[in-house]
N, C-alpha and C positions, 0 to 999 in steps of 0.2 A: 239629781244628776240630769244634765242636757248632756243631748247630741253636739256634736261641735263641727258638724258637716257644713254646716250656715252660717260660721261664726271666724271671722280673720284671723288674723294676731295678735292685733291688735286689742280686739276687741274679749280676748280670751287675757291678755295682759291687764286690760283695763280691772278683767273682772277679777284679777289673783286666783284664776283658777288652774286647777296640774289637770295636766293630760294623764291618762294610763290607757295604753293600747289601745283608744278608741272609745274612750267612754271621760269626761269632765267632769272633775271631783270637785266642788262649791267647796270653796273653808267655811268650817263650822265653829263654834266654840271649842275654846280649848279643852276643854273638863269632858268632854261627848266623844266616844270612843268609833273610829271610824274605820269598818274593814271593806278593803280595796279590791275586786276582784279585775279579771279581765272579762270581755264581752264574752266568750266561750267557755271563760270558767264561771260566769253567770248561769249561763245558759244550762249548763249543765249541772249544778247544783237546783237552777227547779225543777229540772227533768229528773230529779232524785226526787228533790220534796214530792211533787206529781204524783210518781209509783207508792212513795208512802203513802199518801191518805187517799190512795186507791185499796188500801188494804185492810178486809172486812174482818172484824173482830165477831166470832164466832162463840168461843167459851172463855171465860177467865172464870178460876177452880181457886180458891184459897184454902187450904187444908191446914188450919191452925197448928195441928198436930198429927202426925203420920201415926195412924193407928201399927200396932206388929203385926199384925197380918197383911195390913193391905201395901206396909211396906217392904216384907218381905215377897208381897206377892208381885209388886213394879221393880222391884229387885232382878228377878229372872228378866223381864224385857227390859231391861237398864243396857243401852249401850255405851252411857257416859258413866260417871258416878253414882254411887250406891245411896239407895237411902236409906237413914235411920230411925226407926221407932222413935219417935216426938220431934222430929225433924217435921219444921213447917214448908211447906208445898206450893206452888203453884203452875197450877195447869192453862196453857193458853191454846186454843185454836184459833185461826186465822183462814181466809180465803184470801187468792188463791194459793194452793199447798206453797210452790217456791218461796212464798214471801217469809213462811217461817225462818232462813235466813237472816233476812235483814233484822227481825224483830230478837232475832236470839242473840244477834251480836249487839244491839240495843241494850238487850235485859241485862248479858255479860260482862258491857263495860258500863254500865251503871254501878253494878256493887259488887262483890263477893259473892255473888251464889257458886252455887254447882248447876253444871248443868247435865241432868242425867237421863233424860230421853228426848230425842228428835225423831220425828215422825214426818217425812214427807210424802204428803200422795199427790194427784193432779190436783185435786180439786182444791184439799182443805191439807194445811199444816200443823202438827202440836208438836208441843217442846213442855218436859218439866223441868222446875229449878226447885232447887232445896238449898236450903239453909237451917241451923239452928234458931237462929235469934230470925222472929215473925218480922220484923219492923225491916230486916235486911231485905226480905222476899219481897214486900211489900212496896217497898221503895222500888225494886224494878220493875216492877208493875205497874209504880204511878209513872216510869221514864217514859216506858214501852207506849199507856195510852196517852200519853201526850206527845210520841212521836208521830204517833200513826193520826192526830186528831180526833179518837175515841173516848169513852166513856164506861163506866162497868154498867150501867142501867143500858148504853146500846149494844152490848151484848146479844145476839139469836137470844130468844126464847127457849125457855127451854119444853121439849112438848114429850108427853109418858106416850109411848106408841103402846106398851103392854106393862100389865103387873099383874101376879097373881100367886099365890100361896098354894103348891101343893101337900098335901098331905099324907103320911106315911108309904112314901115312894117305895115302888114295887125291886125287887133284886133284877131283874133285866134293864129295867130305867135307870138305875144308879151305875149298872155295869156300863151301858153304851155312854152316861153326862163324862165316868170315869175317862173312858178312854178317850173321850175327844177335846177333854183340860186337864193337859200334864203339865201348869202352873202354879195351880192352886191344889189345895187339901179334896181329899176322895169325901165321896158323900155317898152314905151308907146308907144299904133295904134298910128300909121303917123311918125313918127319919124325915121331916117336912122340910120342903125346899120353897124357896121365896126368888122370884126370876123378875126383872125390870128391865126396861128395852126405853133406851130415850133417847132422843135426836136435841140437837146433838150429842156426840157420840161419851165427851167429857166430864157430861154432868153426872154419870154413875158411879165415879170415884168420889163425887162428893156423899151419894147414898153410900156407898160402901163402907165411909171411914166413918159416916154419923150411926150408921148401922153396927158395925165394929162396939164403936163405945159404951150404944147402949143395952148389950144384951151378950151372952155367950154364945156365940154362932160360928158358922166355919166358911170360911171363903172360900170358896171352890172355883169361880172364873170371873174378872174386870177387865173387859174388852172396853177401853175409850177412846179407840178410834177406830175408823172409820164413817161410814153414812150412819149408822144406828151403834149405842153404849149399850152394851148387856151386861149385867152384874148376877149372878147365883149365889147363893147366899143357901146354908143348910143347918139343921139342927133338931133341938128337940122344939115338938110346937109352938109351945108358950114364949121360947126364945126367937124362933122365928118370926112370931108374930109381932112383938115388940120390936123384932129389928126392922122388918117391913115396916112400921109407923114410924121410926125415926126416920128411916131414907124416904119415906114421898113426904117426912114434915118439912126434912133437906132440900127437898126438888121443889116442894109449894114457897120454901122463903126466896127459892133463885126464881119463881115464876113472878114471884110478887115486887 
């Protein structure tokens, strides 16, 4: 496309080219698909593209399978649609929070998900989708990072602020975890408890559901948003223990 500010009648006749408000369209070949805007509706469609690949991909979470616990447990915070046990997952954050918007309506008209939690703060946004069938979730995934110009490898890091296993938790310590998570399952005196803190806030649902499958444990709170993910996790030792090495082998394969 030329300007056609320097260019006659003539000279615009000679060349078979069409005017449109201000901008001169060259004929192309026939077969070559040609879309026309105006200079303002130019202008404004890359002041869109712009805002998109200004927009930092923070966590992408694929949950192959929603364990029953931990999908009954994003159930209680579900403001959209509910999920179901083996319903596959995916969790995105983004910066900054508003952008969550754009990227949900992205993921939404790409395919059939559901979309069942939006989370907007200033900083940082998340939204989950569920689906049955993985290959559905997944496709919104691959729309979302190629709208934004992203990559799952450019992803934030993921970083363990804290882990650590207690051990036959005292009746006053279970009474106060009690009352301050009325989401999740109570965790009872004597019983060992396993606690993870990771920045970002999303990557503790992925310890959670790996943790879930491989051991009998009870899920007692999964905080994935905000600045820091805390996951509690409780049971008898030996199960605890196993469930703590499934969730940091979860958080070492998104570190690697």
């Amino acid at each position: 496309m030329n300007g056609f500010a320097a260019l006659d009648n003539r000279d615009r006749r000679s060349r078979r080219g069409s005017l449109i408000t201000g901008t001169e369209v060259q004929p192309q070949d026939a077969a070559t698909n040609i879309a026309i805007t105006t200079d303002s509706e130019t202008a404004r469609v890359a002041r869109q593209a712009s805002h998109i690949q200004q927009i930092e991909l923070r966590t992408y979470v694929f949950l192959d399978s929603l364990q029953p616990q931990l999908a009954a447990y994003m159930g209680t915070a579900s403001q959209g649609f509910l999920p179901i046990p083996g319903d596959a997952c995916l969790w995105l954050e983004v910066a900054p929070g508003m952008a969550v918007h754009r990227v949900t309506d992205i993921a939404l008209k790409a395919s059939n998900v559901r979309l069942g939690q939006m989370v907007v703060e200033r900083a940082f946004g998340s939204m989950a989708l569920y689906h049955r069938d993985q290959s559905t979730v997944l496709h919104s995934g691959d729309v979302v990072l190629d709208a934004i110009g992203s990559r799952i490898d450019q992803r934030t890091e993921c970083e363990v602020s804290w882990t650590e296993v207690i051990r036959a938790i005292t009746p006053d310590h279970a009474v106060l975890i009690n009352r301050q998570n009325r989401r999740g399952s109570m965790i009872e005196a004597g019983m060992s408890m396993f606690i993870l803190e990771t920045e970002p806030a999303g990557y503790v649902l992925l310890a959670a559901n790996e943790a879930e499958k491989s051991s009998n444990i009870t899920i007692v709170d999964v905080k994935g948003v905000g600045a820091f993910g805390r996951l509690t996790l409780a049971g008898k030792e030996g199960d605890v223990e196993e469930a703590a090495l499934a969730a940091m082998r979860a958080i070492d394969q998104v570190k690697n």
